[in-house]
N, C-alpha and C positions, 0 to 999 in steps of 0.2 A: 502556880502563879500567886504572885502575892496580896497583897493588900495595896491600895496605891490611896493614900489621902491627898486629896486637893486643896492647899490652903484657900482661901477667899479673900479677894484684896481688902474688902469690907469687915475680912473677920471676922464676921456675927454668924456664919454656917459654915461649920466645917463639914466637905463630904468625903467619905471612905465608899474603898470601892474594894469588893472582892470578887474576882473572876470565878474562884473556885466554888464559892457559892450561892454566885449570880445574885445578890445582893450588894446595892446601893444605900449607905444611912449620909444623910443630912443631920446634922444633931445641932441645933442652936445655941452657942457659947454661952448666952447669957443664962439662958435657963435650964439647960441642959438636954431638951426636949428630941425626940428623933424621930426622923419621918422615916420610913422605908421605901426603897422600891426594889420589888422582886421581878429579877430579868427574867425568871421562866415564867411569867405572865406575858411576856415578849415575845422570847424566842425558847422552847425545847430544848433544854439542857441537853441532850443528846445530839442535836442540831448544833448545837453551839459547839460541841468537842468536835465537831468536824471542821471547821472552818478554819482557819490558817491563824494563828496567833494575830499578826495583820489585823485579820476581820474583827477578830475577838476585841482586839484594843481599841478598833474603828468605832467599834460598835456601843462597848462601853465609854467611852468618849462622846460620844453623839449623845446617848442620854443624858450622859452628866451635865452636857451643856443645852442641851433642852430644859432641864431642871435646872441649871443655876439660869437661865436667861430669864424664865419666868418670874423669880423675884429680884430679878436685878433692879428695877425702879421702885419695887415698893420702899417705903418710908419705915414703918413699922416690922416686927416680927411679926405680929398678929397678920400684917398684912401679905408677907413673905409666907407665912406659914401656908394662909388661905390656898396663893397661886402657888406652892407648891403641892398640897395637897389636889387640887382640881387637876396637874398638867399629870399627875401621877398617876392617879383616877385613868385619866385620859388613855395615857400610853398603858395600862396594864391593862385598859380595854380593849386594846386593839385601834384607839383614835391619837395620831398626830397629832393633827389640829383641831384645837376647842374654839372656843366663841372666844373674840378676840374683845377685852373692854378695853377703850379708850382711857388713860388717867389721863388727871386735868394738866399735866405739863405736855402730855404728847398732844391733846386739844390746846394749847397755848402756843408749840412749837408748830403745826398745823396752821393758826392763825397769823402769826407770824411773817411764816415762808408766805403764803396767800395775800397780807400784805404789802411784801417785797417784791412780789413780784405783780400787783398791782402800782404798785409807788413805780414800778422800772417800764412798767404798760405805758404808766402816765406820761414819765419823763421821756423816753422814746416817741410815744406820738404826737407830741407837743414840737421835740425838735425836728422829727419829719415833717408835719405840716407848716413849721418854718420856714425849713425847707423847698418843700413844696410852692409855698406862699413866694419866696426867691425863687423861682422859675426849673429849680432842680427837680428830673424829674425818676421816679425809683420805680421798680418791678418789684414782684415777689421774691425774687431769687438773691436781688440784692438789699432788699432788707435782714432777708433771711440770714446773708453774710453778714451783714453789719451789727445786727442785734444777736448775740452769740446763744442765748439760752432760747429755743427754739418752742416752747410754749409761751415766751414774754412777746416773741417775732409771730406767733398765729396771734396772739391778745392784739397785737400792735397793728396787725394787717385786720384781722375784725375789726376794730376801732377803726380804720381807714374807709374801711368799706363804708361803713355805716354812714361817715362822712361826706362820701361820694366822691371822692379825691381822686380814684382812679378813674380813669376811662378808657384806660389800654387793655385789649385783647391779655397782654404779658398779666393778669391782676388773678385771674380765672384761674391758674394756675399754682397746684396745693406746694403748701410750703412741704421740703424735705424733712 
């Protein structure tokens, strides 16, 4: 089997992959630098030659993209370096999944969404109790319809409640 290099859209880490001897390098363009990961920290090189080529390619794919995901947001090399060293660590230990930090754009985009769909809380119970206020009168099931994103339709029927807006038996009734 051969060698199979991965370009990076980012350019700045090229990874090579060799099956034959269960060795993965990341090497940093800019500075030339190379991380390793050794697949028989993984899986048993003798384990490995039995598996179907299929698996073999499944397999080395999976890591690659375990390893480029982990520094897919970082900013810096230093910073790719980091989370590639730790997820490397990780997986040659025998762990998946590491302690997951937070960067301040994924805490931004978090805030965000939590926003939006506060602002759509707002705007929805404002025109139901219009609504309401006009003599129209709603269940759960049919806000549930009306309001399409179904955690903005439980915010919007919380908010109702609180209110006292309901008085029908139909209100008791969890959103789907």
């Amino acid at each position: 089997m051969a060698t199979v290099t991965t370009p990076k859209r980012s350019r700045r880490i090229a990874v090579s992959s060799n099956m034959e001897t269960m060795l993965m390098q990341f090497t940093f363009i800019e500075t030339g630098k190379v991380i390793s990961l050794d697949v028989t920290k993984v899986i048993d090189k003798a384990l490995f030659d039995t598996l179907p080529e299929t698996a073999q390619t499944a397999l080395f794919h999976g890591l690659n993209q375990k390893c480029r995901d982990c520094y897919a947001g970082d900013k810096t090399d230093a910073d790719a370096e980091k989370s590639l060293v730790t997820v490397i660590e990780n997986v040659e230990s025998g762990k998946w999944k590491g302690a997951r930090v937070s960067s301040e754009a994924t805490a931004k985009a978090i805030a965000e969404v939590n926003a939006t769909i506060d602002s759509a809380v707002q705007m929805s119970t404002t025109l139901f109790m219009m609504q309401l206020g006009a003599g129209k009168v709603y269940d759960v099931a049919q806000i549930a319809g009306i309001v399409n994103n179904p955690k903005v339709a439980e915010k919007v029927i919380e908010e109702l409640r609180t209110k006292d807006y309901f008085k029908s038996p139909l209100f008791d009734v969890p959103v789907a």
